[in-house]
ROVEXGU-878626 format. One record per residue (C-alpha): residue number from 1; residue in one letter; x negated, y, z. Coordinates in Angstrom, 1 decimal. Layout:
! residues N
NODE  pos  code      c1      c2      c3
NODE  NUM     A       X       Y       Z
...
***
This chain:
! residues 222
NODE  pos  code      c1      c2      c3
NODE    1     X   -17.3   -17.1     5.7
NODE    2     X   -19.5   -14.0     7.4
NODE    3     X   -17.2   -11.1     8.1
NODE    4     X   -19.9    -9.0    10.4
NODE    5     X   -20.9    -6.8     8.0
NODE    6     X   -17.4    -5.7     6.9
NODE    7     X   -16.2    -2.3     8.3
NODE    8     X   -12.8    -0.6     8.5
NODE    9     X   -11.7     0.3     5.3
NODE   10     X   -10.8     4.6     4.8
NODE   11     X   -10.6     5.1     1.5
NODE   12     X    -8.4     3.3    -1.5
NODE   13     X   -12.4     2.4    -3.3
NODE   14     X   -13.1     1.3     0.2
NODE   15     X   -10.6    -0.7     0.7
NODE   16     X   -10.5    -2.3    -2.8
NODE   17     X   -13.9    -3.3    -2.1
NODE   18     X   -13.3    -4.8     0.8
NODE   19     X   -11.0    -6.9    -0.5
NODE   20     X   -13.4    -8.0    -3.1
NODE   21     X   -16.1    -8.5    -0.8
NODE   22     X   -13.6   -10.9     1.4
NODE   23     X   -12.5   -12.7    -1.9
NODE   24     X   -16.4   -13.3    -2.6
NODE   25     X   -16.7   -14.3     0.7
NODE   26     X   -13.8   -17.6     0.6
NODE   27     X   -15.2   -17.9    -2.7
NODE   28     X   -18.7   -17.9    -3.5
NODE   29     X   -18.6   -19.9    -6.7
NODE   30     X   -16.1   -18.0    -8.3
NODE   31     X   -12.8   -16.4    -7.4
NODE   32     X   -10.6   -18.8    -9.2
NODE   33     X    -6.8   -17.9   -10.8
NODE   34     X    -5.5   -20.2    -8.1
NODE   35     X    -6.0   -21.7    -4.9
NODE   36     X    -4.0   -24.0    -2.3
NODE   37     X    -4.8   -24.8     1.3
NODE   38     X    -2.6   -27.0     3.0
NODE   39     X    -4.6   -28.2     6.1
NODE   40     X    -3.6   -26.5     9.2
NODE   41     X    -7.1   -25.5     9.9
NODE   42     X    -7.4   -24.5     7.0
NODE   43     X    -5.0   -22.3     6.5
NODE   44     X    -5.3   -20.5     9.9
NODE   45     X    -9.0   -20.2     9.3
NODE   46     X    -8.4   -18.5     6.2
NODE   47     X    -6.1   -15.7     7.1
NODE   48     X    -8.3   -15.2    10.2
NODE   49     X   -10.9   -14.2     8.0
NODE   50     X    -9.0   -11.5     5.5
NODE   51     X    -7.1    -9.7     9.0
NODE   52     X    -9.5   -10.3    11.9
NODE   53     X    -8.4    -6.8    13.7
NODE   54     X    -9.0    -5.1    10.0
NODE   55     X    -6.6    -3.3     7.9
NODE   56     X    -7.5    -4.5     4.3
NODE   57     X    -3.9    -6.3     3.9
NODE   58     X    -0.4    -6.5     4.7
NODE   59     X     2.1    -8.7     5.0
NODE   60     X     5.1    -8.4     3.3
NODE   61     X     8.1    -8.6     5.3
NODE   62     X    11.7    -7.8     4.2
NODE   63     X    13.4    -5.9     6.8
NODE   64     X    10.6    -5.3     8.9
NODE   65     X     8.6    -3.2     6.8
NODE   66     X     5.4    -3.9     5.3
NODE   67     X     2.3    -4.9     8.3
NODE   68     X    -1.0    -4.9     8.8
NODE   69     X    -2.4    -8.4     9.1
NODE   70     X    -4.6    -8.0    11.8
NODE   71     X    -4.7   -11.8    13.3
NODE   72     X    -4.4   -15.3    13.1
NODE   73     X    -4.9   -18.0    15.2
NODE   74     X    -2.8   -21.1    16.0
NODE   75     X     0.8   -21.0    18.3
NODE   76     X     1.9   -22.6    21.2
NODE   77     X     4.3   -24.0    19.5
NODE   78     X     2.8   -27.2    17.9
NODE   79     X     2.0   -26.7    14.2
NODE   80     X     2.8   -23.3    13.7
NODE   81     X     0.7   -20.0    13.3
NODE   82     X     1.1   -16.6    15.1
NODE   83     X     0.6   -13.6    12.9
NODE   84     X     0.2   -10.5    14.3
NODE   85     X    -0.1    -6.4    13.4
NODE   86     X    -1.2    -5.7    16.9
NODE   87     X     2.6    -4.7    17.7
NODE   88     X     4.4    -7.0    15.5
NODE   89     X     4.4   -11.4    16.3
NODE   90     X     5.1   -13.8    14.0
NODE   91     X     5.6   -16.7    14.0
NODE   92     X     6.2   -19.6    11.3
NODE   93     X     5.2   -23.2    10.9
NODE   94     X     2.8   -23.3     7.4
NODE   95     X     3.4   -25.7     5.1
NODE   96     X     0.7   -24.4     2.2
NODE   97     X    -1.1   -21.5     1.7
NODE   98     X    -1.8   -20.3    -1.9
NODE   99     X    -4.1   -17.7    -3.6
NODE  100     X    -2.8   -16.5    -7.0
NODE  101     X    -5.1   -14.1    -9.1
NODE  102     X    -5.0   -12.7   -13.0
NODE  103     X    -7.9   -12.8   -15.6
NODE  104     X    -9.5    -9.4   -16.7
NODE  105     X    -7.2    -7.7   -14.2
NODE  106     X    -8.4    -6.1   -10.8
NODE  107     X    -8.8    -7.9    -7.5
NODE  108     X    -6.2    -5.4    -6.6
NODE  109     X    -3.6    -7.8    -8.0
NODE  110     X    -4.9   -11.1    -6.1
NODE  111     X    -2.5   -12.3    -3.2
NODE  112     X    -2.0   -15.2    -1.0
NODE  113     X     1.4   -17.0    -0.6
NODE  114     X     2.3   -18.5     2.6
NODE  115     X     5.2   -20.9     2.3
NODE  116     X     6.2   -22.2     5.6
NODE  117     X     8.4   -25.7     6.6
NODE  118     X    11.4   -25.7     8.5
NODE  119     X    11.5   -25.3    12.5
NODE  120     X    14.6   -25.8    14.3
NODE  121     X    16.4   -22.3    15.5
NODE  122     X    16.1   -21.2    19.0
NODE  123     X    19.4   -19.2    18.6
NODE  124     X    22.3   -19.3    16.2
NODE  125     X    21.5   -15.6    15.2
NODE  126     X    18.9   -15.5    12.6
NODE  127     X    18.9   -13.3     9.6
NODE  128     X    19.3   -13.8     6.0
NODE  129     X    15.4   -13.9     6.0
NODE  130     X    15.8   -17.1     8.0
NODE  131     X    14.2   -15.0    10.7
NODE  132     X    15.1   -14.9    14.7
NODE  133     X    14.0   -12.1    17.1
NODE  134     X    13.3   -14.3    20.6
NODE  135     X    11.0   -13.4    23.7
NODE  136     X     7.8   -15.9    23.9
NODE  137     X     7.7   -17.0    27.4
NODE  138     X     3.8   -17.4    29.0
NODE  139     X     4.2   -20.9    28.9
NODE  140     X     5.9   -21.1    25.7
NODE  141     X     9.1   -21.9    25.8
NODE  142     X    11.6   -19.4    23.8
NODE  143     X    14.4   -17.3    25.6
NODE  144     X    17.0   -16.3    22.9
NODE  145     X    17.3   -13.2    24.8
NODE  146     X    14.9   -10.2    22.9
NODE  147     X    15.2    -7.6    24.9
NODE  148     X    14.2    -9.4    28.3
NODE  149     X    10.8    -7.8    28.1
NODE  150     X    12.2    -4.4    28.3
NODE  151     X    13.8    -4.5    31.7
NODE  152     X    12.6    -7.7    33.3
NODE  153     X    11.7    -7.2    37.2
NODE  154     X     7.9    -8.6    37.7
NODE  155     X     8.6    -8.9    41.2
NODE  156     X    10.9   -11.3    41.4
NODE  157     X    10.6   -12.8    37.7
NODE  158     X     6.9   -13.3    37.7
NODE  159     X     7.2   -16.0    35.4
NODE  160     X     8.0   -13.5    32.5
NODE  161     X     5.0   -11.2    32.6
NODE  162     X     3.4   -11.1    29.7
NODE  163     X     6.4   -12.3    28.1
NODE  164     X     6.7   -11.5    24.3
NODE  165     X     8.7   -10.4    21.5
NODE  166     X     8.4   -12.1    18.2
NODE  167     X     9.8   -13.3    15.1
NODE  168     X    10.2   -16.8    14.3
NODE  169     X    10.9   -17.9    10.9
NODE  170     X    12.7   -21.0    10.3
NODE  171     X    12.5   -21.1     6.4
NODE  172     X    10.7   -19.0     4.4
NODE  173     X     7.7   -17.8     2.6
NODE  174     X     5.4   -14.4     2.7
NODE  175     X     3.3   -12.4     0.9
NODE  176     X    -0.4   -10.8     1.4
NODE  177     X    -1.5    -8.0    -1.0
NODE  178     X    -4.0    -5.5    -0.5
NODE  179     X    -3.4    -3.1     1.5
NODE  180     X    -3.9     0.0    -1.5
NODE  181     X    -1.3    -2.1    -3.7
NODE  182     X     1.1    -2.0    -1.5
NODE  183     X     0.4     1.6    -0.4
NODE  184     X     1.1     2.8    -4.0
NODE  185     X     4.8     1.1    -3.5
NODE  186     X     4.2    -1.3    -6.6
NODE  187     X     5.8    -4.1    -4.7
NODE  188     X     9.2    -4.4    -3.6
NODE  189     X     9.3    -6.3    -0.7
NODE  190     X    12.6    -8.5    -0.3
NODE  191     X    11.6    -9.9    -4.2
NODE  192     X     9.6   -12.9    -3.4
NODE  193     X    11.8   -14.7    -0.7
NODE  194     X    13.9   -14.9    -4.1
NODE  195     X    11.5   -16.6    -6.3
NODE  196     X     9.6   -19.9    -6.6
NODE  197     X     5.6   -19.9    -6.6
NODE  198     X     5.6   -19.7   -10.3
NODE  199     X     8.3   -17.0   -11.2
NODE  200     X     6.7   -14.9    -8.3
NODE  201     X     3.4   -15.1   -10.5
NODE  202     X     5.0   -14.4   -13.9
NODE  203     X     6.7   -11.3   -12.1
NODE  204     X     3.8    -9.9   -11.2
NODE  205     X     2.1   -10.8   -14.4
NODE  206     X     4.6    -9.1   -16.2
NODE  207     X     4.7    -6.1   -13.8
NODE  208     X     1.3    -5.3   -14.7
NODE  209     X     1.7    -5.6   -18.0
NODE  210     X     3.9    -2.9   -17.9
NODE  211     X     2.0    -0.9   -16.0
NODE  212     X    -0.8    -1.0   -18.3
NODE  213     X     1.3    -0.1   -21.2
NODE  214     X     2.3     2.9   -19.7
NODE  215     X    -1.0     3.9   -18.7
NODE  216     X    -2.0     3.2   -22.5
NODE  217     X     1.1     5.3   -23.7
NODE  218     X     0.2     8.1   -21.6
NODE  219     X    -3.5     8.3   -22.9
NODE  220     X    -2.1     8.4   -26.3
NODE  221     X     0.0    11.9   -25.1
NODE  222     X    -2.6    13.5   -23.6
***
């Protein structure tokens, strides 16, 4: 996969082909209707390639708001991926990653599916997303404590600079769309932690099913 040529998306067109281009890109045969990578490498490699310090997708997160996938590479935590925004750190332990896409429809629609395995909790005090706020120490261990990095004294707790916030998610699954889908607020976020693989797909199938029938009743007013 050959990213150099790709620039930083400004435009909705822009970023639409972008997207496509990065699609082509992981699949130069043919972007199939479905896809499933459940090697480590793999997986990590592949959502490298569509952030890789561009803004052509988001993740969906409930409760965090929806980021920019910026970067993947693996943890220090064994097994498990960091994903970051350039502000915001995740972190999860991938179990498979899946591409879903819809015949005769635009790449626009296309996603990928991370569904992640279980990790033990740091803390008793994650979320209903399965989701704990920790610092990442620099040799990484976990402190429960989140705010550390705020007020810690470098002087004479040297061992926690560069210390990090981040989220660590024990159980659950996310969602990569283009970034113009998700600008246009066709997505609600907190949906797909609700659904299996295949209702998720039928949802969306369905959602732009409607869409395109109100498009086709509001050509017929005009």
């Amino acid at each position: 996969m050959n990213k150099e040529a790709l620039e930083q998306p400004k435009t909705k067109q822009e970023n639409l082909n972008q997207w496509q281009d990065e699609l082509n890109n992981i699949f130069p045969t043919g972007v199939p209707e479905m896809s499933v990578w459940t090697t480590f490498s793999e997986i990590v490699n592949t959502l490298k390639f569509i952030g890789e310090g561009k803004q052509t997708c988001m993740i969906l997160t409930s409760g965090l708001g929806n980021i920019d996938l910026k970067s993947a590479e693996p943890a220090i935590e064994p097994d498990c991926i960091n994903l970051s925004s350039g502000g915001v750190i995740i972190i999860a332990k991938p179990e498979r990653l899946i591409f879903q896409s819809f015949p005769n429809q635009n790449r626009e629609w296309s996603y990928f599916r991370l569904e992640t395995a279980t990790l033990q909790p740091v803390t008793n005090c994650f979320d209903e997303w399965c989701r704990e706020k920790i610092t990442l120490l620099q040799d990484g261990e976990y402190d429960p404590d989140p705010s550390i990095v705020n007020y810690f004294d470098s002087v004479e707790e040297p061992e926690l600079i560069g210390c990090r916030s981040v989220f660590r998610y024990t159980k659950s699954s996310l969602v990569i769309f283009v970034r113009s889908l998700i600008d246009n607020k066709f997505i609600e976020d907190s949906l797909y932690k609700k659904m299996n693989t295949d209702d998720y797909r039928e949802f969306i199938s369905e959602m732009i099913n409607q869409i395109a029938q109100k498009k086709a009743v509001e050509h017929e007013e005009m």
